[in-house]
Structure formats: C-alpha cells, structure tokens
N, C-alpha and C positions, 0 to 999 in steps of 0.2 A: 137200689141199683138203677142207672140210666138204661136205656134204651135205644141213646141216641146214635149209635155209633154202627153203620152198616158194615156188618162182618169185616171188619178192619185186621191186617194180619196181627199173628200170636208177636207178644212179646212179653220178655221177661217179667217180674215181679220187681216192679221198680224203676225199669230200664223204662226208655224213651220209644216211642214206637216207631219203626222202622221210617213211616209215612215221613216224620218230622226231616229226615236226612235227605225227603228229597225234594220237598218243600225248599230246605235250606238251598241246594242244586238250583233249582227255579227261580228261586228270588236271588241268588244271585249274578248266573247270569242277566236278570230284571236291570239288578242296578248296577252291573257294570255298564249295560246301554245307554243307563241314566245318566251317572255321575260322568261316566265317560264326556257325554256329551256338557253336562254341567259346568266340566272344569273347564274349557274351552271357549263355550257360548259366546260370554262377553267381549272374549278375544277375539273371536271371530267378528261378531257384529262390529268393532272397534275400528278392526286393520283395515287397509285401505284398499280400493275394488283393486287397484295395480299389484297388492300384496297377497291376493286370496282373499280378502273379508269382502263386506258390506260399506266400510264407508260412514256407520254411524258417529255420533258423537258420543261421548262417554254417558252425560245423562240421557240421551235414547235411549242406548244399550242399557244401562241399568233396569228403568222403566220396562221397557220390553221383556228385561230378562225376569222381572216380577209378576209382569205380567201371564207368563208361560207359567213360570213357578207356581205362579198363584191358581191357574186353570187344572196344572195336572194334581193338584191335590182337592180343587174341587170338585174335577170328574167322578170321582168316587163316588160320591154322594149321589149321583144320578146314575153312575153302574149299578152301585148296589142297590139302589131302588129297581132299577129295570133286573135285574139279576133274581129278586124277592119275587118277584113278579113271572117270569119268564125262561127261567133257565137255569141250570144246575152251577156250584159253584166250578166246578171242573171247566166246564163249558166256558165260562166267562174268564178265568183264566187262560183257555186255549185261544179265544177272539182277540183277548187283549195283547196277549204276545202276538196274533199275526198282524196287528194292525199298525202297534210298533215298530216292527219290521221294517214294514211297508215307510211309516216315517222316517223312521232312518235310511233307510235307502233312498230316498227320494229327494232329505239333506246332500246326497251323497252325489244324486246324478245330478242336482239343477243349484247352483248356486245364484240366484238372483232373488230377492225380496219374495217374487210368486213364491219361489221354490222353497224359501225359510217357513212362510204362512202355511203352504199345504201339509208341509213336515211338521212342523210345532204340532199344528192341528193334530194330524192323525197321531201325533205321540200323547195328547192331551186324552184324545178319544179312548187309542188303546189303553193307556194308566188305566180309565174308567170303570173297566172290566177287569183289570187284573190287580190291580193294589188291594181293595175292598175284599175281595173274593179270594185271594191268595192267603192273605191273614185271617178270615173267618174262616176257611177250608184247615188253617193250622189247628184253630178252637176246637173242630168238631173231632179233632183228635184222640180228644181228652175227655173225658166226663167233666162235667159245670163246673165242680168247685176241686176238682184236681191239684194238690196242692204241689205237681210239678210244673204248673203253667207257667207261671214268671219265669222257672229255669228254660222251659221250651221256648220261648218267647225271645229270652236274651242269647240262645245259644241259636234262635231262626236269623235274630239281628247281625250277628257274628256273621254269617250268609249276604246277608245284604251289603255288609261293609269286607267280605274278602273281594266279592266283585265291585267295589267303591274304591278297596285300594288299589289293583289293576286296572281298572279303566284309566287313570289319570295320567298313569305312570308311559301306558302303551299310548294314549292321545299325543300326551309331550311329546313321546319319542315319533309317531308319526310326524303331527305337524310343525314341530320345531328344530327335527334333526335329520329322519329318512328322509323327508319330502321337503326339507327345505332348501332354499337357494339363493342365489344374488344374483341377479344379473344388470348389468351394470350400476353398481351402485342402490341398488331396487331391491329388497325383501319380498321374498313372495313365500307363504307358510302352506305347508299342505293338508290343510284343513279337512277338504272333500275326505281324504284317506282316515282320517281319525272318525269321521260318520258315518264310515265304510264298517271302519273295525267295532261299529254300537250293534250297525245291521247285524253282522255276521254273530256276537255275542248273543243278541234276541233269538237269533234263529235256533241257534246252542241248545238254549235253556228250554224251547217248546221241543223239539224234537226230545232230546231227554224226559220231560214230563210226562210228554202222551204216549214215549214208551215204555216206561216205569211205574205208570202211574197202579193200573192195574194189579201188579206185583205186591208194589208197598204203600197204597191206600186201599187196596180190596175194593169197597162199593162207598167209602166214603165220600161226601160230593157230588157225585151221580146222579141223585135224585131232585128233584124239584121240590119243592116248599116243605123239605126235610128241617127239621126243626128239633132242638134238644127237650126232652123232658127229664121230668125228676119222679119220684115214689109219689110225690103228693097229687102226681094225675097227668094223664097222656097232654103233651102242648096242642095249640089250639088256636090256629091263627086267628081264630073271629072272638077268642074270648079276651073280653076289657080287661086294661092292665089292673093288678093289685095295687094297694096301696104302697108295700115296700117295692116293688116295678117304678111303680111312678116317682119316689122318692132316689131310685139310683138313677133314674135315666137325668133327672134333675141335675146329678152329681158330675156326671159326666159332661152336659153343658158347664157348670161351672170350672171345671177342671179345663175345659176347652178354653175358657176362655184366659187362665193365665198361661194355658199351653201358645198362644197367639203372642203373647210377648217374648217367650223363648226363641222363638222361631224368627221374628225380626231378626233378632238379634245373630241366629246360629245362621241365619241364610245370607248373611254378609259373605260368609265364604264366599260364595260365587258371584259377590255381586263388589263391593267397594273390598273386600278383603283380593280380592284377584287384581283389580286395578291398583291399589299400594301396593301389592308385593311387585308387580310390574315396573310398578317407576320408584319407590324409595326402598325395597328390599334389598341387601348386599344379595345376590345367589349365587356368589361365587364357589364353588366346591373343590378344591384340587385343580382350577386352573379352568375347570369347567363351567358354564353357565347354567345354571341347573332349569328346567325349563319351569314355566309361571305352574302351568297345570297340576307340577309333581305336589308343591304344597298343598293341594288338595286331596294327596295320600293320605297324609298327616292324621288324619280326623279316622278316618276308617282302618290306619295303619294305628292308633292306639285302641280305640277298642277292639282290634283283634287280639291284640296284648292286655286288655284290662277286663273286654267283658266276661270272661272265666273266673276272674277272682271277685269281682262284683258279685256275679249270678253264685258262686257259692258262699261269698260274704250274707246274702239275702237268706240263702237254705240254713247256714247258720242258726242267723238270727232268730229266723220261724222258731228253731230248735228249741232257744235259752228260755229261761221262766218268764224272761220280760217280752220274748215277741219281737216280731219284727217292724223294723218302725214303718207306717202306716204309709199309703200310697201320697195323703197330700204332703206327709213328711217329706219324701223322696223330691218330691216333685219343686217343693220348696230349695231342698236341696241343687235343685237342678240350677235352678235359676239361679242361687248367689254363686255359684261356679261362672254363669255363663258371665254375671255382672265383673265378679276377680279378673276374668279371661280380656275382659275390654281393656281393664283400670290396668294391665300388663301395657296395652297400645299406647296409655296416654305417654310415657314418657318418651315411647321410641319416635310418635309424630312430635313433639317437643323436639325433638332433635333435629326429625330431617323439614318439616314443614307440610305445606299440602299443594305447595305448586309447584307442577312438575315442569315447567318451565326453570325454574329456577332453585334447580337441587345443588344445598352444599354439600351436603354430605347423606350416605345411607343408612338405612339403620340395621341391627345384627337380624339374621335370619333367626337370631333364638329365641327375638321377641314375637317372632309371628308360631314359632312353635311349641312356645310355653301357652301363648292365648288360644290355639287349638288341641293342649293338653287339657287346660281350664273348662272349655267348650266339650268336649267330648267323654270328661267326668262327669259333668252336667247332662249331657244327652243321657250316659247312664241311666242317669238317676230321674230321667223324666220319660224317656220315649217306648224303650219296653216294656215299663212298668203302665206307662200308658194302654197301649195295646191288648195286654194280659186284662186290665179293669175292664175296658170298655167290653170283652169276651166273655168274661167272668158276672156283669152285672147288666149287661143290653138283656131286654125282655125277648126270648127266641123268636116272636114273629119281628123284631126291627132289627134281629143281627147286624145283617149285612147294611141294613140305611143306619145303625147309630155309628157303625165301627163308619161309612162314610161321611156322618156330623164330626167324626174324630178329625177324618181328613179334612175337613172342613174349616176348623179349626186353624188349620196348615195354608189351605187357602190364603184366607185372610194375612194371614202373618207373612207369607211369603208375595203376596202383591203387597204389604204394607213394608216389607225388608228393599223391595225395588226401589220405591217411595223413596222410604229411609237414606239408602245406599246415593241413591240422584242428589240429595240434600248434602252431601260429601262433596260435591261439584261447585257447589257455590260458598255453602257455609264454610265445608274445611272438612278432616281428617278427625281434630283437634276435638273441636265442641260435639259432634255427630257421637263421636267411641264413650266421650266422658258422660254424656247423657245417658247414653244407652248402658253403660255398667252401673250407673248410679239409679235408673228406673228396676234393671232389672235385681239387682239386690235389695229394693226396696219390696220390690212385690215379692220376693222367697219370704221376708223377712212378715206380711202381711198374709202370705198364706200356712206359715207357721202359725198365725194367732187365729184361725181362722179351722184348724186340721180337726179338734174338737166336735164344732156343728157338722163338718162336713163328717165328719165319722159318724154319726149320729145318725144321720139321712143316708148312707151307706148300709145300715143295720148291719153291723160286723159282727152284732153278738148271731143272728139268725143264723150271716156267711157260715161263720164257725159252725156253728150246731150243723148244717148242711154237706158241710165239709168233714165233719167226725162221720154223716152217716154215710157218706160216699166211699166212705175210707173202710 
C-alpha cells in the first residue's frame, strides 16, 4: 500500500477519483486561453498596423511564433524546479493561472510590440508554474503503478482539447466577424477582443480551482516536498537514485528526444499550416468564409471524438494475453501518422503552388482535414501516453523537474517548428511538407526497431510485479 495520497476524497472501487474531474475543469479553461490565442498569433502578428496586427512579415511571425512556443514549453522546466523546491503543487498551479491572466489582458489592453513582449512574457512565466504542476498534481491522484493512469491521463487530455476546440472557434468569430469591419476599402480584425475572451477563460478556470479544490482533492498537493512512496520504504529526497531510477529517467530522455521531431512537425498548425490555409485553402462553406482560426478546431474537435475509443482500445488491450502494445510502440506509431498526415499536403501544394502572389487555383479544405485527422491520431498515440510514463517512471524527488525535461522536449521542437515553418517562405510549401512526412515516418519506423532495448531499461518486468502488488 502507498502512502502517498493525503486524504484524498472516497471514491468507488474502480471509478476515477473525483479530483480528476476538476483537474479536467482547470486544464481546460488553461487551454482555451492557450489555443485560443494560438489560433490567431500569426495572424495577428501578419495583418497590417491599419488592419489591427503588427505589421510583421510572414517569416518574422513564423520565427516569433516559435520562439513564444518554444519558451512556454520550456518554462516548465524551471517552474517545476522552483515548485520542488518552494511550494506546493496547488500553489503553483494557482500563480500560474493568475499570471496568465494578467498576459492576456495586457495582449488585450496595449497592442504595440511593448505590449506583445510584456504579454508573451508573462504567459510564458505563468505556463511555468502551471503546466508541470497541474499534470504532476493529476499523478498524485493515483498510486505509482495505478493501472488506470493512461485512462486518466487520456480522458485529463479530452479537457485540454474541449477548451482547444472552443477557443478557436469564439477567437474567429471575435476577430473575423463581431469585430470586424471595412472602412473604406481597409480591413481592420478585432483581434484585442479575442485576447480579451483568453483573459476572461484564465480567470474561469482559477476561480473554479480554488474553489473546488478542497471538496475534490482533499489535502492532495498542499503540502510541500510531498513525495510518493511504495512498501519498499518511505521516499527520500536526499536518498541516490537506484539503479532501475536511473535506467528509466534515461528512457524518458531518449523518448524526449523523438518526441522533438513530432512536435516540429504537429506545431505547424499554428505556424505555416495557418498561413496556407489563409492564402490557398478554398473555406468557402454554404456561401460563408469560414474563418483561418476555426481549422484549428479541427485537431482538438477529433480527439474529443476519438480519445474515448483510443483510451478504451488501450484498457482492452492491457486485458488480452498479449498485452498492451508498449509505450515506444505507441509512440512509434505516433510519428508514422504524423509523417501519412504531411504526404496528404504534398498533392494539394502540387495543385495550388506556394506563392501567394500568384494563385491559380485552391485546394479542397479536406485536404487540410484529413492531415489534421492524420496529426491528431498520432497525438493519441504519442502525447498521453507520454505523460502517464514520465508519472509512472520519474524518481519521486524529480517529479515535477522530469515531467518539466518532458516539456522541454516540446521546447526544442516548437522553436525548431518556427524555424521549419519560416523555411516555407523562401523554399516553398512543396519541399518543407514532403521532407517533413518522409523524416517523420522514418524515425516511427526506427523507433520500432529500437522498442526492445528501450523496454529493457524501462524494467517492465519490475513495473508489472509493482503494479500486481498495488492492485
């Protein structure tokens, strides 16, 4: 029997614990502020000062927009280190959403360069404290080797993407429809209002937390250098890692580092995936122009439809005599999805070209919706399952700093997708999509032959024995 779990309320034999439901609450209003602002960024940065933007050029904005991406996944890393150190998960949680806030509204009241840097900034800072802490607060839910974790995990993700698919959809309609206008001949978007509506979401999700929290986490996360243990002996921040410790924390670097070529690749969304659907997408619907933003539903509008049959396809699996197939399996799997999802683009930039100066024709909106079907079976299959590992196999004193080497991970990949996306500018559409589906199914293809050793340094036989005694 663990220990680790401060008076957390009663729940059924079997059932999920209450906590998870509001976890799910939190993290989603988190990323409707996120994505919200996500869908839009490049656009903004793009349009012209007379129209509501900034006035950038498309590889600025790309660059820029990677560079933001690429910070707010690496604040973690140093939240959760100050967090280990100094203050309870809860607590770090409640700083990060008011800091948030504070970014967003400050998008909201100042639209000039000052105004973008102080904002980004503080949304970067706030991430820092709440990404890391919000996901390691979901672990401590559970006993170590809980074999409902992956379902809690995929069904917390489900949370993250109901406020992923409303943000995009309410940004559009702010600044491409309520707030929009002509005057003479002049486009002007109303952008400020869509940064409005990330604030007022932020603010949602903390007020709910801190007063819920109580109720349905009990005394979970409250404590400071609360730590999980097992039978084999109370945790122990100052005792050296084991041998099987330092064998998984190993695994989780390595798994970071093909996680970094996913993420190139899935953060195109907001970055050259938003600019093509801009200039060569038909979005014509019923007579209507459907705004750039909504296709960034797309992605969090199918795994709200898929990740339930996923997360019970896995529960399944555990069940049958063979087992469920193994995390680098999964993850393998992620990536030749995300490479299929590209090799969808090659023919539709075949059609229309890559200068938007000089469009003949568009190409069908169902090529950009089969490649973030493609994209977002692949997230399945790499990103929860991600999460759940890093929970299940981080040494208790590095929780919260390895789940932020996870984000770290994301970092890299997302200032390297900015990169990527800028290279769309001069090279093409063409060569940038066909590269990137042909690396990334090479490397699924490389970490299938590779699932073996890594299982090996995992100690799955230990896991298991760990997980029958917790059972």
């Amino acid at each position: 029997m663990q220990t680790t779990l401060d008076n957390p309320p009663k729940q059924g034999k079997g059932k999920h614990p209450p906590g998870l439901f509001l976890l799910f609450i939190t993290e989603m209003w988190e990323r409707y502020s996120y994505y919200g602002i996500r869908s839009f960024l490049v656009l903004y940065l793009t349009a012209e000062l007379i129209s509501g933007g900034l006035g950038m050029s498309d590889s600025q904005a790309l660059l820029l927009y990677g560079n933001y991406i690429g910070l707010v996944y690496l604040s973690p890393m140093i939240g959760g280190w100050i967090t280990d150190k100094l203050m309870s998960l809860r607590t770090g949680v409640t700083l990060g959403g008011i800091i948030m806030a504070l970014g967003d509204f400050s998008l909201f009241l100042v639209q000039e360069k000052w105004g973008l840097y102080l904002g980004l900034g503080l949304l970067i800072i706030g991430n820092g404290f709440f990404k890391p802490n919000i996901s390691t607060l979901l672990g401590e839910l559970y006993e170590k080797n809980d074999k409902r974790k992956d379902s809690a995990f995929t069904i917390f993700y489900m949370g993250i993407n109901l406020g992923g698919f409303f943000a995009p959809i309410v940004a559009g309609l702010l600044y491409e429809d309520f707030f929009y206008s002509t005057v003479n001949g002049v486009e002007h978007f109303g952008f400020k209002f869509a940064f409005l509506a990330s604030s007022i979401g932020m603010i949602i999700g903390q007020v709910l937390f801190n007063a819920l929290a109580k109720k349905y986490l009990g005394d979970v996360g409250t404590k400071k250098y609360k730590i999980q243990t097992t039978t084999s002996g109370e945790g122990d921040k100052k005792k050296p890692l084991t041998k099987v410790e330092k064998h998984r924390t190993i695994v989780i670097f390595i798994l970071a580092v093909f996680v970094v070529m996913f993420w190139v690749g899935f953060e195109q969304a907001g970055a050259s995936f938003t600019l093509y659907t801009r200039d060569f997408i038909d979005r014509t619907l019923f007579g209507y122009e459907v705004p750039v933003a909504w296709f960034q539903s797309l992605n969090p509008l199918f795994i709200l439809l898929l990740a339930p049959v996923v997360s019970a396809f896995w529960l399944k699996m555990a069940k049958t005599k063979r087992g469920d197939f193994s995390v680098p399996t999964k993850m393998a799997f992620g990536l030749m999805l995300l490479g299929l999802g590209f090799m969808v683009l090659v023919p539709a930039v075949m059609m229309t070209g890559s200068d938007e100066a000089d469009i003949t024709m568009k190409a069908s909106a169902a090529f950009m919706v089969v490649t973030y079907l493609l994209n977002t079976l692949g997230e399945l299959c790499l990103s929860p399952i991600g999460l759940s590992m890093v929970t299940k196999m981080s040494p208790a004193k590095f929780a919260s700093a390895l789940m932020g080497v996870w984000f770290l991970s994301n970092a890299a990949a997302n200032k390297l997708a900015g990169v990527v996306a800028s290279w769309t500018t001069k090279s093409g559409y063409l060569e940038i999509y066909a590269y990137l589906g042909i690396f990334a199914i090479g490397l699924g293809i490389l970490l299938l032959i590779l699932t073996k050793p890594i299982q090996r340094l995992m100690h799955m036989d230990e896991l298991e024995r760990e997980q029958g005694e917790a059972a």
